[in-house]
C-alpha positions as CSV (number, residue, x, y, z in Angstrom):
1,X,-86.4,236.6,46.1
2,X,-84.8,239.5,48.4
3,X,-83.0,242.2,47.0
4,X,-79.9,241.7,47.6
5,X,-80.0,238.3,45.9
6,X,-81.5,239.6,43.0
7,X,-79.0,242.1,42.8
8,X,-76.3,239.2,43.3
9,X,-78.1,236.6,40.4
10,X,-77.9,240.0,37.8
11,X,-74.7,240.8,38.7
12,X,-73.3,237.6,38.4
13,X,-75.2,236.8,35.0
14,X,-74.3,240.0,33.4
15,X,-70.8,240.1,34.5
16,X,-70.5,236.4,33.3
17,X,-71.8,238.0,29.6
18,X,-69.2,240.6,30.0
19,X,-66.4,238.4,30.5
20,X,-67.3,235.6,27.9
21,X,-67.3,238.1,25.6
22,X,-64.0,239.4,26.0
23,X,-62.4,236.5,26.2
24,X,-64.2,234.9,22.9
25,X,-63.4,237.7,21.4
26,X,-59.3,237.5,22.2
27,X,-59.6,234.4,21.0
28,X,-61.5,234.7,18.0
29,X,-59.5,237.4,17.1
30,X,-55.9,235.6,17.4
31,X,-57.3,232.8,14.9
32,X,-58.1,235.5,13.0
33,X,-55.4,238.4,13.2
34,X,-52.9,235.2,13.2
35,X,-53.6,234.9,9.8
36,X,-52.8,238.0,8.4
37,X,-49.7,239.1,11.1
38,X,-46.3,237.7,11.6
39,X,-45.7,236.1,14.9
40,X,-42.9,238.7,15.6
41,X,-45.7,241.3,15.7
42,X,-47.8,239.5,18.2
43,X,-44.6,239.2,20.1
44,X,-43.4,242.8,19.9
45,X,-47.3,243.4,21.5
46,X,-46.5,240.9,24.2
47,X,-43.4,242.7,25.2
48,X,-45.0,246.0,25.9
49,X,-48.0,244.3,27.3
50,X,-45.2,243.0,30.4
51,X,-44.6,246.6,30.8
52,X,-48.2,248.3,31.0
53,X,-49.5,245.5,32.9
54,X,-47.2,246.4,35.5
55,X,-47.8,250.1,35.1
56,X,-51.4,249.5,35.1
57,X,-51.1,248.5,38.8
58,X,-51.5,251.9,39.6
59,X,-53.4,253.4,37.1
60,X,-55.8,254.4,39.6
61,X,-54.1,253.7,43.3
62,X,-56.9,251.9,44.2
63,X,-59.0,254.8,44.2
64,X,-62.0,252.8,42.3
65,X,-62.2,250.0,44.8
66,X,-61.7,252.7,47.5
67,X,-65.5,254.3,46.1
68,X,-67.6,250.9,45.8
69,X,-66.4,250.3,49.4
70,X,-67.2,253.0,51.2
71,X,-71.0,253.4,52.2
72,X,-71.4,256.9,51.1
73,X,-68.8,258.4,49.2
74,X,-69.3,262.2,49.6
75,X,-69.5,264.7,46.2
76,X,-66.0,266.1,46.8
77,X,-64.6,262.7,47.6
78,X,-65.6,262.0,43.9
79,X,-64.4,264.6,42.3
80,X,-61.0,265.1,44.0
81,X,-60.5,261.2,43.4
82,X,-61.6,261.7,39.5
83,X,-58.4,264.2,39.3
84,X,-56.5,262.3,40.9
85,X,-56.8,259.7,38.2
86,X,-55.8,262.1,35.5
87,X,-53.2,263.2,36.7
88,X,-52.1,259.7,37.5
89,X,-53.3,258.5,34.0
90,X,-51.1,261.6,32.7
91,X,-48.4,260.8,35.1
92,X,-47.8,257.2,34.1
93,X,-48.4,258.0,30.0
94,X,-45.6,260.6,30.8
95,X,-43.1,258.0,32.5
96,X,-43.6,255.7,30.1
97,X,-42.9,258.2,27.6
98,X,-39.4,259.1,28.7
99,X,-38.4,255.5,29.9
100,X,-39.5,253.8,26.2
101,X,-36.6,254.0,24.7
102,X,-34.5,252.2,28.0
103,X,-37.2,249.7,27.9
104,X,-36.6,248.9,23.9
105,X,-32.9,248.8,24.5
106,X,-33.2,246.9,27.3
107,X,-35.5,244.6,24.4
108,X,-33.1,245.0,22.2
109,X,-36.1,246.0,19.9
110,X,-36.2,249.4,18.4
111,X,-39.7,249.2,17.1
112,X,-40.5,248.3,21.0
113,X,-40.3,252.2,21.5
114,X,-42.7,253.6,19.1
115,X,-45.5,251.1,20.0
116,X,-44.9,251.8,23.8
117,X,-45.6,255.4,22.5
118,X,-48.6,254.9,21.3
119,X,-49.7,252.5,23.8
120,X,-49.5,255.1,26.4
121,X,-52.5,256.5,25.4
122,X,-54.3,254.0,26.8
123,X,-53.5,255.2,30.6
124,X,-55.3,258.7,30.2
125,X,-58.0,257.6,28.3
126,X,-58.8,255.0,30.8
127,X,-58.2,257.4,34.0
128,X,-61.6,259.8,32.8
129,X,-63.9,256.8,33.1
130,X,-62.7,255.1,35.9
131,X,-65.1,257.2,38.7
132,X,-68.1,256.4,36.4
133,X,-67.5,252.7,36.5
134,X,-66.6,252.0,40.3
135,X,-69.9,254.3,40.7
136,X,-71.7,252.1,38.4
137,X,-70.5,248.6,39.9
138,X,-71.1,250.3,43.5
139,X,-75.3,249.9,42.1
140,X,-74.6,246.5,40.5
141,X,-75.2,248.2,36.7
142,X,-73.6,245.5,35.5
143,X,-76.3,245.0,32.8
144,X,-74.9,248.4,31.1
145,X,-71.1,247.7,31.7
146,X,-71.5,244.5,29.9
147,X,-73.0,246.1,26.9
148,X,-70.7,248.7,27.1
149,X,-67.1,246.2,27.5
150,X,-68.9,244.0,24.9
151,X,-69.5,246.7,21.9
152,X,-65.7,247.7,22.5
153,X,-64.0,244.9,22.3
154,X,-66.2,243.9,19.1
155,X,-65.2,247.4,17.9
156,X,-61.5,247.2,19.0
157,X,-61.0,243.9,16.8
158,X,-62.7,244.9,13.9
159,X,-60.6,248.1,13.8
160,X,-57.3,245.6,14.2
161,X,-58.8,243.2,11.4
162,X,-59.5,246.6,9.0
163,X,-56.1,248.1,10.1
164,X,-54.2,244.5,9.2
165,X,-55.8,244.3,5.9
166,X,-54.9,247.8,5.2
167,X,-51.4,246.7,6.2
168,X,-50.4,248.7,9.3
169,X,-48.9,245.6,10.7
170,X,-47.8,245.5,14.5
171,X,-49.9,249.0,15.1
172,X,-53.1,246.7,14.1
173,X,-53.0,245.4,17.5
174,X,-52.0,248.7,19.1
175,X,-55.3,250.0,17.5
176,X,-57.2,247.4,18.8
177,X,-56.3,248.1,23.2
178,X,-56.5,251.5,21.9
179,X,-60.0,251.5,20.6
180,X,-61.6,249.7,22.7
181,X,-60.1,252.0,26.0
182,X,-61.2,254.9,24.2
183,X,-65.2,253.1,23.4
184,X,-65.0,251.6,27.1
185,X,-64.4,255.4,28.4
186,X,-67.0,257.4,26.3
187,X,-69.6,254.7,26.7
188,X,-68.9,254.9,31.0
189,X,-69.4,259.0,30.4
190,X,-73.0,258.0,28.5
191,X,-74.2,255.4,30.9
192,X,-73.5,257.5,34.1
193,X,-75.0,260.1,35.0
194,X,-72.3,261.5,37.1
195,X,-69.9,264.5,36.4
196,X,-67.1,266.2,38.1
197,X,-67.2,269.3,39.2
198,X,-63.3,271.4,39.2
199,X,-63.1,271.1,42.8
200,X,-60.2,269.3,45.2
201,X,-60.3,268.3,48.9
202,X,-57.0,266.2,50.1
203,X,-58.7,265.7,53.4
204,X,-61.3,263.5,51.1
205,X,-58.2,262.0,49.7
206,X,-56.2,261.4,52.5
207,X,-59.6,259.4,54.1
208,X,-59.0,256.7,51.5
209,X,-55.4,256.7,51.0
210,X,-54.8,254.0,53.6
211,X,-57.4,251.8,51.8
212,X,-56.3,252.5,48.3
213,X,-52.3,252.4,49.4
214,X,-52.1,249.0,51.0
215,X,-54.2,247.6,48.0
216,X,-52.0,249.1,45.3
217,X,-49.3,247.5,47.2
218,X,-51.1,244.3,47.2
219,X,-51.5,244.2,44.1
220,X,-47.6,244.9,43.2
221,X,-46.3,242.4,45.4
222,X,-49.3,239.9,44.4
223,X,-47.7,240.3,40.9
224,X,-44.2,239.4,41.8
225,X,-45.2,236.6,43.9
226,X,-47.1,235.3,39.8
227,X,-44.3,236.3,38.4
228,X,-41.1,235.5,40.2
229,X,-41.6,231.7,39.5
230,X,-41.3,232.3,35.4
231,X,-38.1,235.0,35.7
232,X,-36.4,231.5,37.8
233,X,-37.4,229.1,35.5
234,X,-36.1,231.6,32.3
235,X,-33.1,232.5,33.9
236,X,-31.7,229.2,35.2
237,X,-33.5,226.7,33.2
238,X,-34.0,228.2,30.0
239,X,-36.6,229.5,27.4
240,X,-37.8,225.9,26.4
241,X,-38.6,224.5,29.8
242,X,-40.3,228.6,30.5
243,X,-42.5,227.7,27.4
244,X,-43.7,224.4,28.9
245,X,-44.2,226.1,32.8
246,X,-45.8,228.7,31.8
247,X,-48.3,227.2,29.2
248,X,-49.5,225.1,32.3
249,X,-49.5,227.6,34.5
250,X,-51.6,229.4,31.8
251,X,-54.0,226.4,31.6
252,X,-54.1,225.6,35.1
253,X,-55.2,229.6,36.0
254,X,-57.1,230.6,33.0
255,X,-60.6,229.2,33.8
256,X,-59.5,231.0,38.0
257,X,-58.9,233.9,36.7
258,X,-61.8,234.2,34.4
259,X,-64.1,232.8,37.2
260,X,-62.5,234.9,40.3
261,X,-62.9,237.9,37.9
262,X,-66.4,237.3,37.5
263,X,-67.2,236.3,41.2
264,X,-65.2,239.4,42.8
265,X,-66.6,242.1,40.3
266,X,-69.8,240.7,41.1
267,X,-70.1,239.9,44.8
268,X,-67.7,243.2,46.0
269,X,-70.4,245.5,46.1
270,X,-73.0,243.4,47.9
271,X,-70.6,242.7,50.1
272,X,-69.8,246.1,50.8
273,X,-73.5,247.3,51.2
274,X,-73.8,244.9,54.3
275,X,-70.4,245.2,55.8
276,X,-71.7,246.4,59.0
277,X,-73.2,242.9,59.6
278,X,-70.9,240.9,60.1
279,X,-73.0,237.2,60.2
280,X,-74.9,238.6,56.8
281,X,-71.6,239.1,55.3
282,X,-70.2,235.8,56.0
283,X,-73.6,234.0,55.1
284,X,-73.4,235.5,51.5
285,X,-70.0,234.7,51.1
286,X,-70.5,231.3,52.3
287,X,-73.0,230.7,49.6
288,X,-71.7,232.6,46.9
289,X,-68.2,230.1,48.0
290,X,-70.1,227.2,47.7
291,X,-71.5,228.1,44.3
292,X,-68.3,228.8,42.8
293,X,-66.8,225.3,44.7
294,X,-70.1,223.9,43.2
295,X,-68.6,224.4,39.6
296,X,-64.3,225.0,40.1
297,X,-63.7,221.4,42.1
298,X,-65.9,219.0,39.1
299,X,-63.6,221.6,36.7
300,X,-60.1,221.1,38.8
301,X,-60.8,217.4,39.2
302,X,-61.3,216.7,35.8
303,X,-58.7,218.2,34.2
304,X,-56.5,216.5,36.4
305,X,-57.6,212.9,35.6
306,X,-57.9,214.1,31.7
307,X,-54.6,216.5,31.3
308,X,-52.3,213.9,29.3
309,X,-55.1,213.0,26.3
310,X,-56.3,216.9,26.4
311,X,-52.3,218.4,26.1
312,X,-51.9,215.6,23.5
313,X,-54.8,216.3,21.4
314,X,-54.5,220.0,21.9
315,X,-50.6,220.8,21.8
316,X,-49.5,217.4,20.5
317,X,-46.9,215.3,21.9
318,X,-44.0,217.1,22.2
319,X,-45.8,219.0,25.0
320,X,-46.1,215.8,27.1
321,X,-43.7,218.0,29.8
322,X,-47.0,220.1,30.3
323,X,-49.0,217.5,31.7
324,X,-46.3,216.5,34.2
325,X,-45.6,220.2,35.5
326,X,-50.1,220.2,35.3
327,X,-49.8,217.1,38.0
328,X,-48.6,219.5,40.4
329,X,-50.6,222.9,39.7
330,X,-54.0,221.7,39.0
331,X,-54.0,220.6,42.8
332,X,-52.8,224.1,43.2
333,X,-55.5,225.4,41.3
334,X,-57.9,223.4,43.4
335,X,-56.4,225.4,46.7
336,X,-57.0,228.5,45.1
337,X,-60.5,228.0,43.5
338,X,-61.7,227.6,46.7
339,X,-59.8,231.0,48.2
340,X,-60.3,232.3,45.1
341,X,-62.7,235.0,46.9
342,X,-61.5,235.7,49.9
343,X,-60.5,239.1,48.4
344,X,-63.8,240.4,48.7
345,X,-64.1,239.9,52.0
346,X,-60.4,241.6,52.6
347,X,-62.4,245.0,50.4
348,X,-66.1,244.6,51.5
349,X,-64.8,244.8,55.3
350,X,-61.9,247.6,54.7
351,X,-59.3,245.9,55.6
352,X,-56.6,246.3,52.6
353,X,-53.6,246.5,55.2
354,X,-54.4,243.4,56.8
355,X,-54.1,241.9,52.6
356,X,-51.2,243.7,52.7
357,X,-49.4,241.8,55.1
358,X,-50.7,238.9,54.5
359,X,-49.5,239.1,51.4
360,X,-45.6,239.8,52.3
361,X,-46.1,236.7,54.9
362,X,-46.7,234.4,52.1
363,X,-44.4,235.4,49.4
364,X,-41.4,234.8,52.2
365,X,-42.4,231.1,51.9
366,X,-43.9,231.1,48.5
367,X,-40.2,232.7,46.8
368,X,-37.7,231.0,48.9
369,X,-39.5,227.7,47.7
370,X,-39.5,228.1,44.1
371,X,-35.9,228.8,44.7
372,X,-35.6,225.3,45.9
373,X,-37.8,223.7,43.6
374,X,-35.0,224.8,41.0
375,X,-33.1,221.9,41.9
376,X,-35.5,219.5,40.7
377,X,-36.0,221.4,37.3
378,X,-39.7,222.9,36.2
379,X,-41.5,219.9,37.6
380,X,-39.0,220.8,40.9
381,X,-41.0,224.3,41.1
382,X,-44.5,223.1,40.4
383,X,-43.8,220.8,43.5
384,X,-42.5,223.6,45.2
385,X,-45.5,225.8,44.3
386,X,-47.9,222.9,45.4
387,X,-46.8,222.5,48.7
388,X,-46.4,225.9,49.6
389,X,-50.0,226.1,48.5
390,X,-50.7,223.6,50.8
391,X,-49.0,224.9,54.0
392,X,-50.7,228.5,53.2
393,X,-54.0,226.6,52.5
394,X,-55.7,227.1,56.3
395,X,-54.0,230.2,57.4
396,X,-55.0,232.1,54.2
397,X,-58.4,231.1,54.3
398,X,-58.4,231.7,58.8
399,X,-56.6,235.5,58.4
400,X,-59.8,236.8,56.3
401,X,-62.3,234.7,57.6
402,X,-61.8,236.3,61.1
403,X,-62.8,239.8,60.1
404,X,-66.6,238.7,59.5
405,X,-65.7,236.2,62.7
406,X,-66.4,233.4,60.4
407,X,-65.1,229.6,61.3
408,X,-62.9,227.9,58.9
409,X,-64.5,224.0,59.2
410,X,-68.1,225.8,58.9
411,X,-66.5,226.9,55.2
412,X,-64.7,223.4,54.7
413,X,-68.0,221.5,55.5
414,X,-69.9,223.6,53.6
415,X,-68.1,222.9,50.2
416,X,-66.9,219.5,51.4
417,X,-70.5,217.6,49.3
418,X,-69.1,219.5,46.4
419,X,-65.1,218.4,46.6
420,X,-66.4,214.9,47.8
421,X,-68.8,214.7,44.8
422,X,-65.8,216.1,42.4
423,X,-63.3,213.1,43.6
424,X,-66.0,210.4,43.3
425,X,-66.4,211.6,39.2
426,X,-62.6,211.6,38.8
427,X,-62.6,208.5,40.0
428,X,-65.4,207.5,37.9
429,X,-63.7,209.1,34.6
430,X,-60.3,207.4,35.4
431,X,-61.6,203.9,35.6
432,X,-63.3,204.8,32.3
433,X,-60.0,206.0,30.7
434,X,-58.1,203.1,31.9
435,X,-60.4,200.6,30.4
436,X,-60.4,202.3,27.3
437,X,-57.1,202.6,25.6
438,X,-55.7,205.4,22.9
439,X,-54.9,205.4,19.9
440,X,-54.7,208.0,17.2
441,X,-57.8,207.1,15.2
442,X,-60.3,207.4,18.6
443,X,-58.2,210.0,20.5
444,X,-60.9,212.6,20.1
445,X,-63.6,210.9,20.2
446,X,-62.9,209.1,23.3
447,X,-61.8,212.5,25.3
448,X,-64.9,213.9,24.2
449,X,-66.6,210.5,25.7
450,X,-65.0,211.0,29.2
451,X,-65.4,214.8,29.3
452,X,-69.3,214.2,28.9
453,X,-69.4,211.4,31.4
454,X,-67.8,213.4,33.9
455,X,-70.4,216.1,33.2
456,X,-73.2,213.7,33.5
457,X,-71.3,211.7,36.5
458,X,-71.0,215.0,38.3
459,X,-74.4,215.9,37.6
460,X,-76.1,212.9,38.7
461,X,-74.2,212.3,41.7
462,X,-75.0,216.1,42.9
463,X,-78.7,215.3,42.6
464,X,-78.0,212.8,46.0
465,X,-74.4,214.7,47.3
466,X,-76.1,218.4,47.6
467,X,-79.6,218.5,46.2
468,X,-79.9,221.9,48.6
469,X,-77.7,224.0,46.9
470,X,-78.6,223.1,43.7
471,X,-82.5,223.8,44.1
472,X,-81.1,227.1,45.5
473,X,-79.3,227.9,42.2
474,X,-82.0,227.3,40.3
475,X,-84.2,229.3,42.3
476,X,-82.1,231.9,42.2
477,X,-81.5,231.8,38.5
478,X,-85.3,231.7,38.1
479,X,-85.6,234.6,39.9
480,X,-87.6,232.7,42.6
């Protein structure tokens, strides 16, 4: 196996650890902390998360991408960018500081104030290690960053289960972001060998400002464009119908989000090692597209045909409403799984501004038609959503795909087996389900049935439908 795809196989695999960890973790530790907090603290937490999440945007101005994409980042570069992140990680914990008690007005929760006090903390702790992790994801370390994220979040939760027991109530989960930033940081400063030197150049700055500006404002207009359709649905249709949009936007972009995290952190600095090649470039992201297709369209597909029995088995039947607003977003979900990284191709080749724009472009049709969708109530905007989707489809996947001169239809061909293969299982898993009717004594078992005949329908069908790519991911697992 070459290098690069060795690098690509660990990368993937230990970033895959990295992320299933955290994420078991979150969710072993709600079942967990759930039991010994109110829900008012959990909401309090959730309040303050709206605000750093935003903030967070520019905890680093892009700087960290900026470093993994440039071939060779020069010593001063470094250091005048590690600076630069303390000062913003200091600038940001000081804003927050003097606009926390506005924010808890504007809450109308007092307590809101003192936890976005603490919280802060999080911002210049974070800021010292982020130059030792872009330098370590820049040589695909990934190995080290996964035992290093994995060991904090362990540690951040058990400190929130010792601090709830102890009865420190809401702080418990402050405690827990807190921890784990601060374990995250010192273990970056251990597994890098790295260190800044007091020195400052803002010519070195200014040389990556354009790259690390029009990301940043990517990213904040990125988050409007998620956003904007849940401040609509609150503020004209309510908090109930909210709660039923946004849990199925929530379980139509968890497994994207958790996969595109996984793919881009892995993929971005391969990329950007051969970005000078254009027809290498688009090679690997074709396969590295197809492999992601490979597993996202089966996944999309499925959860489509089976969303009513899951919703009602998992949420129960008053949440029926999810599963109609899901008929429209899992197809949007589809659309984006197979975009879903076309951002590393934006990074790997520079081009940030041309993101930029292409991101304004889209939210002046994406916005206006949520606005429409209104009409129609929640189901209205997840209509509205899907056929935006659909009309941005082509031209989002074109804009990127012509920086590494790479066809669309070669792309669509390529992952067609695998969307083809996905449709033919549906298919299979819905004539299944419609031959087999509920009720409340087999409801569990029979999802169960039709989830594993999908797997194995999927599975068999792939053997005949794309028998290339799978031998390649075996190979490539097996390090061959």
């Amino acid at each position: 196996m070459s290098d690069s795809r060795q690098r690509a196989v660990s990368s993937l695999k230990w970033s895959s650890v990295s992320q299933a960890t955290r994420v078991g973790t979150q969710l072993f530790g709600v079942l967990i902390l759930a039991r010994l907090l109110p829900s008012a603290d959990f909401g309090l937490v959730a309040m303050a998360a709206t605000v750093t999440g935003f903030a967070g945007l520019f905890r680093d101005f892009g700087t960290a991408a900026a470093i993994v994409q440039k071939a060779d980042p020069s010593p001063k570069l470094l250091d005048s960018i590690f600076w630069l992140n303390v000062a913003f990680g200091a600038g940001l914990a000081l804003t927050l500081y003097s606009l926390a008690p506005l924010i808890a007005l504007a809450f109308a929760e007092p307590q809101l104030k003192v936890i976005l006090w603490v919280l802060l903390l999080t911002f210049p702790i974070a800021s010292l290690g982020a130059v030792h992790q872009a330098l370590l994801e820049k040589a695909s370390h990934f190995r080290p960053l996964a035992i290093i994220e994995s060991a904090a979040a362990f540690c951040g939760l058990g400190g929130a289960v010792l601090a709830a027991w102890a009865g420190w109530g809401v702080f418990s989960l402050v405690i827990q972001t807190i921890l784990a930033a601060f374990l995250t940081t010192t273990g970056l400063w251990i597994a890098s060998k790295w260190r800044p030197s007091l020195r400052w150049d803002a010519g070195e700055i200014r040389s990556v400002m354009g790259f690390s500006g029009n990301l940043v404002g990517f990213n904040v207009f990125n988050y409007l464009i998620r956003n904007v359709d849940n401040l609509l649905v609150g503020r004209y249709l309510g908090a109930s119908d909210l709660g039923y949009y946004s849990m199925a936007y929530r379980l139509m972009l968890w497994p994207l989000q958790n996969i595109a995290s996984v793919v881009g952190r892995a993929f971005f600095p391969i990329f950007s090692t051969i970005q000078t090649d254009q027809s290498r470039l688009a090679g690997a992201y074709v396969r590295a597209t197809a492999a992601t297709t490979l597993i996202t369209a089966p996944l999309m597909l499925g959860f489509f045909v089976l969303r009513e029995p899951f919703i009602a088995l998992t949420l129960g039947d008053h949440w029926q409403k999810v599963a109609e607003v899901l008929a429209w977003l899992v197809p949007v979900g589809l659309l984006q799984s197979i975009g879903t990284s076309v951002g590393t191709l934006y990074l790997a080749t520079g081009r940030t501004d041309v993101m930029f724009k292409w991101v304004i472009a889209s939210g002046l049709l994406v916005i206006p038609a949520f606005a429409i969708g209104l009409q129609w109530g929640i189901a209205g905007v997840a209509a509205a959503y899907a056929v935006s989707s659909l009309l941005l489809f082509y031209p989002g996947l074109a804009v990127p795909f012509r920086l590494v001169k790479l066809p669309v239809k070669d792309v669509l061909l390529r992952l067609m087996p695998s969307i083809l293969t996905a449709a033919a299982m549906a298919g299979i898993v819905l004539f299944f389900a419609a031959l087999w009717p509920v009720n409340v004594s087999n409801e569990l078992y029979r999802l169960i049935v039709l989830i594993v005949l999908g797997i194995v329908a999927y599975g068999s069908l792939s053997l005949f439908t794309q028998p290339a790519l799978l031998k390649d991911i075996v190979r490539a697992i097996l390090n061959r």
